[in-house]
Steps between C-alpha positions, in 0.01 A plus 500: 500500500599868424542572854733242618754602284802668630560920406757345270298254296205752530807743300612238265119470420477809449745551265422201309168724403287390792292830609312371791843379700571854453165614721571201739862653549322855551186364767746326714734797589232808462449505859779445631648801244227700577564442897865617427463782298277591767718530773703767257258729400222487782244606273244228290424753150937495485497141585304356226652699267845419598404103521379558147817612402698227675299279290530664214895503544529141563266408183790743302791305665362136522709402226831633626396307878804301561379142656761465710347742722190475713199678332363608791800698614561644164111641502534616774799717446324637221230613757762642745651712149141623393421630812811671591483630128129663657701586772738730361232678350301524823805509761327309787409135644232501748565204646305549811200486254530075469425512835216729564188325679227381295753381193443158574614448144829615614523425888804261496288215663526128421232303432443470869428853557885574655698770397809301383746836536380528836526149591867438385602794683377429831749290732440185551324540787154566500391835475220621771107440364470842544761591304403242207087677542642837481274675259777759367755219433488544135550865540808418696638324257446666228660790754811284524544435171471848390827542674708263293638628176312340164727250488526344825097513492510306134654250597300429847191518255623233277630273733192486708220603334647367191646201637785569234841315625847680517589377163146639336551843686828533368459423155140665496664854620837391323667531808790272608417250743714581777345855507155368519580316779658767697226789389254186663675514872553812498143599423354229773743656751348855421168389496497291843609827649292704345191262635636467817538887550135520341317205760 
């Protein structure tokens, strides 16, 4: 079946004149894209016209896709070019907007309903129910991250809201590896203190 083939095949297909494996390739990553470019921009009118042009881009350069690489990584540093290309224009990132209350969409929870950011960042132990039932918690969050430059918070966002590893982030923001993993500690170290300071 059309879905169970890999982003590769689904390529190959592709190229080979199939259209549809073309819109399969497109469905699977539109939210996920979308979600991204989100985080950038902070606004839903800019959004779907920069996930458009992400789109749009990849359809241009599908045939120069080098399958040694992962697809996923390479579409989504297509995303992370568009929108800084919007960027430029506009000259801010509103981060604090992916987590404003009521953007379920956009929250950062898991399937469970936790907030995976704030999860990994809590110590091991615990933290008080009252703390966890805290009504402003997202606000505090989105608080701490504010605080961190863009690229410490990128790379928090797509390793747990993402659940992109090292090697994805790296290649995804074409950043070496060893930098990705040191922007990561550094950022959690920031961001526990920030939380702390803020509970």
């Amino acid at each position: 079946m059309t879905q169970n083939r890999s982003d590769k095949q689904l390529i190959a297909d592709y190229l080979a004149g199939d259209e549809p494996s073309l819109e399969v390739l497109i469905q699977q990553y539109l939210k996920p894209i979308y979600s991204f470019v989100y985080r950038y921009v902070g606004n839903m009118d800019n959004t779907e016209d920069i996930t458009q042009e992400v789109f749009a881009r990849m359809w241009k350069n599908i045939k120069k896709f080098d399958p040694k690489r992962k697809f996923k990584t390479w579409l989504f540093s297509i995303a992370k070019n568009a929108a800084i290309d919007f960027l430029r224009k506009k000259k801010t990132i509103p981060f604090s907007e992916f987590f404003a209350q009521g953007r379920s969409a956009f929250d950062g929870k898991n399937e469970e309903g936790e907030n995976m950011i704030y999860e990994t960042l809590s110590d091991p132990a615990p933290l008080p129910d009252e703390l966890l039932e805290r009504a402003d918690i997202a606000q505090m969050l989105a608080s701490a991250m504010d605080k961190l430059s863009p690229k410490y918070r990128m790379v928090i966002f797509l390793r747990y809201n993402d659940h992109f590893t090292f090697h994805e982030i790296a290649e995804s923001l074409e950043e070496p590896l060893n930098t990705v993993k040191s922007r990561h500690r550094r950022a959690l170290v920031k961001l526990r203190q920030i939380i702390t300071k803020s509970a």
